[in-house]
C-alpha positions as CSV (number, residue, x, y, z in Angstrom):
1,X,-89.7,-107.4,107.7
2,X,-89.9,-104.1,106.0
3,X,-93.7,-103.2,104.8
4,X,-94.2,-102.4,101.2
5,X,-96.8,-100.0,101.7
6,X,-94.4,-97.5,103.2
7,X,-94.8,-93.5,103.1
8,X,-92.2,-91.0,103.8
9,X,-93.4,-87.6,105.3
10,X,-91.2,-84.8,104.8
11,X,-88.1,-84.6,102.4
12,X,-85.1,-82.6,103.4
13,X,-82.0,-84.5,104.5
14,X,-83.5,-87.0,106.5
15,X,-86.6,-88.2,104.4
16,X,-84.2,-88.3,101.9
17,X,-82.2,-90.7,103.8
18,X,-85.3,-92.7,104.6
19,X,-86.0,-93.1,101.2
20,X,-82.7,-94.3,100.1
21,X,-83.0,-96.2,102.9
22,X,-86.2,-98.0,100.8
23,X,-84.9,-97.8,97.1
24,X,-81.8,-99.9,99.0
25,X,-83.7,-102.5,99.9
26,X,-86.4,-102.9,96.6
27,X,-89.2,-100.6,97.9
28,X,-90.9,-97.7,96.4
29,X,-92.5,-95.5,99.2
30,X,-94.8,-92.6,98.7
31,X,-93.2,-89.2,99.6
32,X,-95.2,-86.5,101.0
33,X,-94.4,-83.2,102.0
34,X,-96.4,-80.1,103.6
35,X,-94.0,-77.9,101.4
36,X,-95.3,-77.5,97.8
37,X,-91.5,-77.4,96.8
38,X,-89.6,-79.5,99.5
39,X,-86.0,-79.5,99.7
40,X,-84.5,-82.3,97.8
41,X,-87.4,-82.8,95.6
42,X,-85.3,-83.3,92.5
43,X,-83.7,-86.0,93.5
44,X,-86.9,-88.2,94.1
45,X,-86.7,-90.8,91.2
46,X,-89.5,-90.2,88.6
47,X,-91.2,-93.4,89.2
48,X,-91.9,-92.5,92.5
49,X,-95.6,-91.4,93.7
50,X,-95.7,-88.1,95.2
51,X,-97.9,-85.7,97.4
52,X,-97.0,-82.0,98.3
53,X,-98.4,-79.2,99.1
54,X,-100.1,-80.5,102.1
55,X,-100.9,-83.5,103.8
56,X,-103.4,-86.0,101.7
57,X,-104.7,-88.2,103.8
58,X,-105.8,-91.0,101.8
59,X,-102.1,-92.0,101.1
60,X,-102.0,-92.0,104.7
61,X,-104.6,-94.5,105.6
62,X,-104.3,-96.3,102.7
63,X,-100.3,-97.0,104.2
64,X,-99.2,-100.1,106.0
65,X,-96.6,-97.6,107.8
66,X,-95.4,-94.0,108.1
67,X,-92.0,-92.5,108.5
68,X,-92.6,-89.4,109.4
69,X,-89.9,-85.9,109.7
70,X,-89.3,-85.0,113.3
71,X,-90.2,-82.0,112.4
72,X,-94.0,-82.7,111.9
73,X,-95.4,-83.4,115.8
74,X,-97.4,-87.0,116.0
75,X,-100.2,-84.5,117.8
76,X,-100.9,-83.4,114.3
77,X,-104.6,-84.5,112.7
78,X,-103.6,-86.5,109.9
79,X,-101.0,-88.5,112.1
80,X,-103.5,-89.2,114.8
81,X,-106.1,-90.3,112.0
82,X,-103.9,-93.1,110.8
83,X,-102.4,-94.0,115.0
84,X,-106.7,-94.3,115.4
85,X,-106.8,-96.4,112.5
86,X,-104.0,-98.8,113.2
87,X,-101.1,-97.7,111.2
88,X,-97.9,-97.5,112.5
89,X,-96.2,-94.1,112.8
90,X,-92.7,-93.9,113.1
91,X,-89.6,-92.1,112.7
92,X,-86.0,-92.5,110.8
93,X,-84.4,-93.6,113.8
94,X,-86.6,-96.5,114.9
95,X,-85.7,-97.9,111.0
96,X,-82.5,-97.3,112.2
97,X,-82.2,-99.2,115.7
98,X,-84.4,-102.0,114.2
99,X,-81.8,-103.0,112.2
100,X,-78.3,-101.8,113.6
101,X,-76.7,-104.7,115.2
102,X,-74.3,-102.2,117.1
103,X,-74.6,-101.1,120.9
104,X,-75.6,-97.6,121.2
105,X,-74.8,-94.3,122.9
106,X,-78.2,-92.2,123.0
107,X,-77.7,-88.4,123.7
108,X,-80.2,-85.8,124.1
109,X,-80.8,-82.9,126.5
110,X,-81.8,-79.2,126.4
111,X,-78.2,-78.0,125.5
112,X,-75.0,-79.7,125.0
113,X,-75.5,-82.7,122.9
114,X,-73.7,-81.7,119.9
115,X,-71.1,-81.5,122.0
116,X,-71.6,-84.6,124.0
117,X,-72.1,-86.8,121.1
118,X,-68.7,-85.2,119.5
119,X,-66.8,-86.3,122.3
120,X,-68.0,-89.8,122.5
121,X,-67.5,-90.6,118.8
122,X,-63.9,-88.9,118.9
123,X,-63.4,-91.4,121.8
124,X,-64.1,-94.3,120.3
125,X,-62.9,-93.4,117.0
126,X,-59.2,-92.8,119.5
127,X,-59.4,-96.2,120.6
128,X,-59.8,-97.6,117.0
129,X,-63.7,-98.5,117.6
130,X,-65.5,-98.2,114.1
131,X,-67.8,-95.5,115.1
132,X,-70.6,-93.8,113.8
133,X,-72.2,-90.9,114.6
134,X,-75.0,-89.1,113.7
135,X,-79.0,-88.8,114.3
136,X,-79.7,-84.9,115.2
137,X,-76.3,-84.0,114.4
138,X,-74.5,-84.9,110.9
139,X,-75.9,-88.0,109.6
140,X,-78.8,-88.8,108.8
141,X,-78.9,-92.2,111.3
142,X,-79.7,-94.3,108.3
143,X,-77.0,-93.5,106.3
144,X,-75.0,-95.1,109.1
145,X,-76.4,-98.3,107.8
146,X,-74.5,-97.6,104.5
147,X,-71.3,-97.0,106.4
148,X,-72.3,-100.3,108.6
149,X,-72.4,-101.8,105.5
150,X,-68.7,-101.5,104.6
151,X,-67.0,-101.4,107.7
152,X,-69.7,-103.4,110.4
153,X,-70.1,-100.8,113.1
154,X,-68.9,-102.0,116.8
155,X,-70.9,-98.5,118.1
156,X,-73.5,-96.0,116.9
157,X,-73.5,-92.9,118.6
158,X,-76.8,-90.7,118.5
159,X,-77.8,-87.1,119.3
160,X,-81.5,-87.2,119.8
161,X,-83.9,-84.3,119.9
162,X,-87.2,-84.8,122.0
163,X,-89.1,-84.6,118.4
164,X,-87.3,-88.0,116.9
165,X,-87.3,-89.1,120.5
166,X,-91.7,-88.8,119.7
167,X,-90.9,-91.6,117.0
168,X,-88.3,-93.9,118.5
169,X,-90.7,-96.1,121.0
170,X,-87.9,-99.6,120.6
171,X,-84.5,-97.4,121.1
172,X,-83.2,-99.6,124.2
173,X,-79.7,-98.2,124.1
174,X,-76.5,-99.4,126.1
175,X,-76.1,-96.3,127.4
176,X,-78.6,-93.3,127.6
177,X,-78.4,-89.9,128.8
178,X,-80.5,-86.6,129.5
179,X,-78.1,-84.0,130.1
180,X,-80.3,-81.1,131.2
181,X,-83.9,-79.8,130.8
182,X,-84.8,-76.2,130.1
183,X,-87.3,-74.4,128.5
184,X,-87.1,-75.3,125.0
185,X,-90.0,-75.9,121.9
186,X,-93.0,-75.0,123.9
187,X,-94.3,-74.2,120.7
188,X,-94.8,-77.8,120.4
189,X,-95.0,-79.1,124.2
190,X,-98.4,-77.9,126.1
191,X,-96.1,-77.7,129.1
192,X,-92.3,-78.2,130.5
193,X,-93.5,-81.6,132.1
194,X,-94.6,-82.3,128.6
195,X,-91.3,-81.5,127.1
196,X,-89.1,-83.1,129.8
197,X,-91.4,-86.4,129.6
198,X,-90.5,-87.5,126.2
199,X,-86.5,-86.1,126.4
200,X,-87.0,-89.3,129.8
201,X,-87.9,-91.0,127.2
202,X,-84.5,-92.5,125.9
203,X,-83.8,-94.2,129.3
204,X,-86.9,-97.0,127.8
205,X,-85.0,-100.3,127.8
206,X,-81.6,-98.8,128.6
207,X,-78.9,-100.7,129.8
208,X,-77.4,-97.7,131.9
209,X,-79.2,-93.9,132.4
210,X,-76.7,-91.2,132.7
211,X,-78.1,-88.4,134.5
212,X,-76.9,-85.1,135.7
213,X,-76.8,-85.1,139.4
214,X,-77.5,-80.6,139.2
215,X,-80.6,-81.2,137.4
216,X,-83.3,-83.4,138.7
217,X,-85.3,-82.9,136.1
218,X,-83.2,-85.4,134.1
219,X,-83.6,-88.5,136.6
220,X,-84.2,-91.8,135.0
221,X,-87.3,-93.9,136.8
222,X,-86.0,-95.2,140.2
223,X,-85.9,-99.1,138.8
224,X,-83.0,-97.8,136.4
225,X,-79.2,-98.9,136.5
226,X,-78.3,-95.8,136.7
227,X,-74.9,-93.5,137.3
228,X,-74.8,-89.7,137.7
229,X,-72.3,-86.6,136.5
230,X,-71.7,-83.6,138.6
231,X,-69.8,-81.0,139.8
232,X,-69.2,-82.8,143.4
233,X,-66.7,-85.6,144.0
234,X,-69.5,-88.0,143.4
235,X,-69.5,-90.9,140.9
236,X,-68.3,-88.8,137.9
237,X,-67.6,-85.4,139.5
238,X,-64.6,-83.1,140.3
239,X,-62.3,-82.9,143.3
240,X,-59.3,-80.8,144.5
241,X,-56.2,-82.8,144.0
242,X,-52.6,-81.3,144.1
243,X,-53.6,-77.8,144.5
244,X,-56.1,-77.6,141.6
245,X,-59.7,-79.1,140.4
246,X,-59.7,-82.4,138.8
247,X,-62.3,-84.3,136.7
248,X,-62.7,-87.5,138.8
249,X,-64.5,-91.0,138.5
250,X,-65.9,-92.6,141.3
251,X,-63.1,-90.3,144.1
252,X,-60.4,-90.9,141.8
253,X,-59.0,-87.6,139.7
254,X,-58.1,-88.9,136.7
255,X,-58.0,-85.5,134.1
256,X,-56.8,-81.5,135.8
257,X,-59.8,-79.0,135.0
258,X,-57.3,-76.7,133.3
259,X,-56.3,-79.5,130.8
260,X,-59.4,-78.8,129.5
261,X,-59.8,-76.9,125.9
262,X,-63.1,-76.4,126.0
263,X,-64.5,-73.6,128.8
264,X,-66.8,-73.2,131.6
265,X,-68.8,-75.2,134.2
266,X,-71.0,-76.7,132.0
267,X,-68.4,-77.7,129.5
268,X,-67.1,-79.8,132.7
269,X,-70.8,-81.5,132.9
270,X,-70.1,-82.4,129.1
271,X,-67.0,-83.8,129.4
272,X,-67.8,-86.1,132.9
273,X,-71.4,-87.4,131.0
274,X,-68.9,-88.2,128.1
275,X,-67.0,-90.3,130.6
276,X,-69.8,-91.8,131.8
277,X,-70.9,-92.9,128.4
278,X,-67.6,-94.1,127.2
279,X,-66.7,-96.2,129.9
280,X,-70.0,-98.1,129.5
281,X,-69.4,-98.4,125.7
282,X,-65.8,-100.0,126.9
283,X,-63.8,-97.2,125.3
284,X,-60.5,-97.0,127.1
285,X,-59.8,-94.3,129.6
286,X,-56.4,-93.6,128.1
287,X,-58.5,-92.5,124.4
288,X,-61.2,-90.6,126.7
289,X,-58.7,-88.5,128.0
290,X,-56.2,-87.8,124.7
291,X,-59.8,-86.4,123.3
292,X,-60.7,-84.1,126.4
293,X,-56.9,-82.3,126.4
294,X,-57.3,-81.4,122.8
295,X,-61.2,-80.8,121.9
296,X,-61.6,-77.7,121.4
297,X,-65.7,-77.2,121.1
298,X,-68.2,-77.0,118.1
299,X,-68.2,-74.3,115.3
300,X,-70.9,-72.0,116.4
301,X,-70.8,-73.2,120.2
302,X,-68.6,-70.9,122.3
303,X,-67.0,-70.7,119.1
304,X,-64.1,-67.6,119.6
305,X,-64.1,-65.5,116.3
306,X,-61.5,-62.9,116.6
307,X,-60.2,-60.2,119.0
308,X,-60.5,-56.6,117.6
309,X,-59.3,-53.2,118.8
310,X,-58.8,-55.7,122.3
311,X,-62.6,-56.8,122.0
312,X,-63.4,-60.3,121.4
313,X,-66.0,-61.8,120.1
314,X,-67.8,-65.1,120.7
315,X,-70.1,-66.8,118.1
316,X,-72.6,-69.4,120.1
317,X,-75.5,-69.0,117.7
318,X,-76.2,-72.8,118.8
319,X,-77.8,-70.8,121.9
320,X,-81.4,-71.3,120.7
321,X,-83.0,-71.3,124.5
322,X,-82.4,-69.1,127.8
323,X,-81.0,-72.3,129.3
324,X,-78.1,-72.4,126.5
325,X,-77.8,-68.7,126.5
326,X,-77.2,-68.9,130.3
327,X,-74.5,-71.7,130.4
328,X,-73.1,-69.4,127.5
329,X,-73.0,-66.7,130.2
330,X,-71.5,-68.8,133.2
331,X,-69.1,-70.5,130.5
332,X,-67.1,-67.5,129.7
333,X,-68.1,-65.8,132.9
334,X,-65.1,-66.3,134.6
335,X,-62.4,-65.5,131.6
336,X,-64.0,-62.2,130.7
337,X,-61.7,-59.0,132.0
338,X,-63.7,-56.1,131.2
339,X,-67.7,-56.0,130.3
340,X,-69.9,-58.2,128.4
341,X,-72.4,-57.4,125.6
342,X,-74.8,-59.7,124.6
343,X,-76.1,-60.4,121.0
344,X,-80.2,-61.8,121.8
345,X,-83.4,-62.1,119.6
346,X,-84.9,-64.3,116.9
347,X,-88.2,-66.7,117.7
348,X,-88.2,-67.1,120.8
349,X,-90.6,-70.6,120.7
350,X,-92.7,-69.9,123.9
351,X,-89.8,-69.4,126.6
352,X,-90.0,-67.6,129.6
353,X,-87.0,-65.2,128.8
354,X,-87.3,-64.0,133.0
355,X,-83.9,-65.9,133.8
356,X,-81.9,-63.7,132.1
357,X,-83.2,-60.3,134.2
358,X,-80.9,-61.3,137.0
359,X,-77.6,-61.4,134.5
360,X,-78.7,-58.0,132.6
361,X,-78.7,-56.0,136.2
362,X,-75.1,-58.0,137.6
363,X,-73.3,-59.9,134.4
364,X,-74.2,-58.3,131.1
365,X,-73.1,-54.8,130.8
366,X,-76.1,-54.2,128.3
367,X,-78.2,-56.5,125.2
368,X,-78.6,-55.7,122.2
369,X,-82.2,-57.4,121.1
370,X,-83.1,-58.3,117.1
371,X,-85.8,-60.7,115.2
372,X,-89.2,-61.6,115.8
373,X,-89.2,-61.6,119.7
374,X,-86.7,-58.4,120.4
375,X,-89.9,-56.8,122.4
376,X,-89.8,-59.4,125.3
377,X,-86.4,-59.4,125.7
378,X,-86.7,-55.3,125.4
379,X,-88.9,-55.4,128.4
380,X,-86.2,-57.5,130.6
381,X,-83.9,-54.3,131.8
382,X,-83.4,-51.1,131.3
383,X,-79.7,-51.7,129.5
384,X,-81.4,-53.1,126.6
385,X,-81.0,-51.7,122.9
386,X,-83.2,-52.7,119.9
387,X,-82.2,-52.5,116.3
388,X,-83.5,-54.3,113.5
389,X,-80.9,-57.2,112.2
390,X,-77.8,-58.4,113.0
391,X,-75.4,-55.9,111.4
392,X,-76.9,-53.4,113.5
393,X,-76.3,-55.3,116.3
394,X,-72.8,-56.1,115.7
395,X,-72.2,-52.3,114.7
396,X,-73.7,-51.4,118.0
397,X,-71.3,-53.5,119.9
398,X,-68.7,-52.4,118.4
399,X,-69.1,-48.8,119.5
400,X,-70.0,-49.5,123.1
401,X,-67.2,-52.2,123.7
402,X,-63.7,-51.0,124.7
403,X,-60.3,-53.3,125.5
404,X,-60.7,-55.9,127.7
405,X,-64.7,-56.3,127.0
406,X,-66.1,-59.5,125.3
407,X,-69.0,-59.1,122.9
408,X,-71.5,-62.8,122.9
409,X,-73.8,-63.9,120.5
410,X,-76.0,-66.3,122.5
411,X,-79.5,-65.6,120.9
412,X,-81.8,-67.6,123.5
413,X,-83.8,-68.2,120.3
414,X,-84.5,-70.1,117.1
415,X,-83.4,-68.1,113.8
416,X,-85.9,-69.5,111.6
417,X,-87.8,-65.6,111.6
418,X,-84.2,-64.2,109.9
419,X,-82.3,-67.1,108.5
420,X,-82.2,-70.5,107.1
421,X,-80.7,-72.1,110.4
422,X,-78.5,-71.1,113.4
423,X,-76.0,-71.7,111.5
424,X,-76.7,-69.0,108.8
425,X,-77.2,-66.6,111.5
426,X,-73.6,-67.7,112.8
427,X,-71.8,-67.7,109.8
428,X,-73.4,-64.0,108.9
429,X,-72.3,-62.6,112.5
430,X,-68.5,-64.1,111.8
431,X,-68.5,-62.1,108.8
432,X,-69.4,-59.2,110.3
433,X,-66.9,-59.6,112.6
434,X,-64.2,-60.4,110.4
435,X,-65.0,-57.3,108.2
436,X,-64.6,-54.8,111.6
C-alpha cells in the first residue's frame, strides 16, 4: 500500500506524472523542486504543499517516502540524510513496476535505446499485443498505468537511463538488456566502473539478460539466463547466406542486411537485441521482421535532412557521447562518396574525447567545434575549426563541402550549455539546413 506521507522531488514531465499518479489514487504529496520556478508549476493544484527554490529538508525527513527526478543523483546530501534516517527513496519507475501487472522489456545502454525500445514496441504493437512504451523515452512510465487502465496492458516496454536505473532497486523484468557501455555522465559517476555498474543493474531479477557479445562491458553476472547479440553467426548474429549478409538467430538467416532501412553496423546490433527481446516477450517473428524492412530510425538519430548543391546533411544531435558520435561515424561510414565534415561541441560531461583523434587524421575530412567544450575537441587535430554557435558551423560546412561530401552533426555532447535539449539543437541545425 501506497504511503500517505509521500513527496515528489522535481516537477517537469515526470514529477508531474508522479503526482497524478497520487491525486489518482486520493493522496496529496508534497512537491519540491531545486528550481525556484519549475516547469509545470502551474499545474500543481492549489491545495497542494509546496517547496522550491531549493531543497528543505525537513519535508524530507518528516516523509514516509520520496519519489525523487532522475535527474537529482541519490549521492546528493539531503537524499542521503533521509536513506540514513530510514526513509525510502525512490524513483517514478519503481511506482510503476510495483504496480504494472504486465511482463516487461527493460532497455538501457550508452547509445541506442531510443531506438531499441522503438522497435520492440512497433513489434508488438504488429502482432496486436497492447503495448506500452515509455520510461526515458515518451511517457512518463506512470502514465502507462492510465493507458493500463483502459486497455490492461499484455507488455510494457521501458527505455531506462542509468539515473532512474539509481531508483528502480525491484525492476525484475522478463527481458533486460545493456546494449553498450561508453563514456557517458561522468559528471555524475566518480568513474566508468561506476557508470557501467548501475546500467548492470537492470539484469536484478531478470528473467533473461540480453547482452552484446562486442562489448563485455555489458555482461550480466555469470548465474544469469542469458543470450547474446553480435555481429558473428552466434545466437543472434549475422551470416552470409545466398551471396549476401543476413540477420540470423541461433545459424538460421532469417532477415538480408540490405532489407534493412535503418544504416550501419550498429544499427544491425539494434535490430538483432530487438530480436532477442521480442522473441522472449513471445512476439511473433513474422511482426519482428515486417518492423525491421520498414523502420526507418528516430528523428534526430542518423536522421537525413536534405541534400544541397550534392551535399547531404545528417542531423544525429541524439549523439550526446564519443561512443554515439563514433557509431554515428562507422554508421554512415560506408555510404559516404566524397568527404565527411563533422558538426561537434556542447558540454562535454567529463568524456575522454581521445577516440575521436584516430577518425579526424583517416575518416573526417575536418570538425567544426562549438559550445562550452569546443577547446578540447580544438586540441584533437590539426583539421579542426572553431566558431562560436551553430549557424556558423553550418555556414562553415557549407563552404568547404563540395558534391559527393556528407556534412554530420554528431555533437559527442550534452546541449544543455546552448539549448533547451538535443532536440532544440536538432531542430535549429534542420533549419539551417533547410534555409541553404
Amino acid at each position: 500500500m501506497l504511503s500517505e506521507r509521500i513527496l515528489i522531488i522535481g516537477l517537469g514531465q515526470t514529477g508531474l506524472s508522479c503526482l497524478r499518479y497520487c491525486l489518482q489514487r486520493g493522496l496529496s504529496p508534497v512537491v519540491m523542486d531545486t528550481r525556484a520556478q519549475p516547469p509545470g508549476a502551474e499545474q500543481v493544484p492549489a491545495e497542494i504543499e509546496r517547496h522550491f527554490g531549493g531543497l528543505d529538508l525537513a519535508p524530507i525527513l518528516a516523509a514516509e517516502l520520496v519519489v525523487v527526478s532522475p535527474g537529482l543523483a541519490l549521492a546528493t546530501p539531503e537524499l542521503q540524510q533521509a536513506l540514513a534516517a530510514g526513509i525510502e527513496v525512490i524513483g517514478d519507475v519503481e511506482l510503476f513496476v510495483r504496480e504494472c501487472r504486465a511482463p516487461i522489456v527493460a532497455i538501457t545502454g550508452s547509445n541506442g535505446k531510443s531506438t531499441v525500445t522503438t522497435l520492440v514496441g512497433e513489434m508488438a504493437a504488429e502482432a496486436g499485443i497492447e503495448v506500452g512504451v515509455g520510461g526515458n523515452i515518451g511517457t512518463p512510465a506512470l502514465d502507462l498505468l492510465r493507458q493500463e487502465a483502459e486497455r490492461p496492458l499484455e507488455l510494457a516496454v521501458l527505455e531506462l537511463s542509468s539515473f532512474q536505473l539509481e531508483t528502480t532497486p525491484g525492476l525484475r523484468a522478463g527481458a533486460a538488456t545493456v546494449l553498450n557501455i561508453s563514456e557517458d555522465h561522468l559528471d555524475r559517476y566518480d568513474s566508468l566502473a561506476h557508470y557501467r555498474d548501475t546500467k548492470l543493474g537492470i539484469y536484478a531479477g531478470a528473467k533473461l539478460a540480453v547482452y552484446n557479445r562486442e562489448d563485455d562491458q555489458t555482461r550480466p553476472p555469470s548465474d544469469a539466463a542469458a543470450v547474446s547479440f553480435g555481429l558473428d553467426q552466434t545466437e543472434y548474429g549475422r551470416m552470409q547466406h545466398q551471396g549476401e549478409l543476413w540477420l540470423s538467430r541461433f545459424g538460421e538467416p532469417v532477415l538480408p542486411v540490405s532489407a534493412l532501412k535503418i544504416l550501419g553496423a550498429h544499427n544491425q546490433l539494434n535490430a538483432l537485441a530487438a530480436m532477442a527481446l521480442a522473441d522472449q516477450a513471445g512476439i511473433p517473428l513474422e511482426a519482428q521482421l515486417g518492423v525491421l524492412r520498414r523502420f526507418g530510425g528516430l528523428v534526430h538519430r542518423c536522421q537525413f535532412v536534405a541534400e544541397k548543391k550534392g551535399v547531404r546533411w545528417i542531423n544525429d544531435t541524439k549523439a550526446t557521447n564519443v561512443g554515439a558520435t563514433l557509431a554515428s561515424i562507422a554508421g554512415i561510414g560506408e555510404s559516404v562518396a566524397g568527404r565527411l565534415w563533422l558538426i561537434a561541441g556542447g558540454q562535454g560531461k567529463g568524456q575522454d574525447f581521445s577516440p575521436l583523434a584516430p577518425l579526424l587524421e583517416h575518416d573526417i575530412a575536418g570538425m567544426v567545434c562549438f559550445g562550452q567544450d569546443r577547446a578540447r575537441l580544438l586540441e584533437l587535430a590539426a583539421n579542426t575549426h572553431e566558431v562560436a554557435t551553430l549557424d556558423e558551423a553550418v555556414a562553415w560546412c557549407a563552404a568547404q563541402a563540395r558534391t559527393g561530401d556528407w556534412v554530420l552533426l554528431a555533437p559527442a555532447c550534452a546541449s544543455l550549455d546552448m539549448y533547451p535539449n538535443y532536440q532544440k539543437r536538432g531542430e535549429h541545425f534542420i533549419a539551417l539546413v533547410e534555409a541553404l
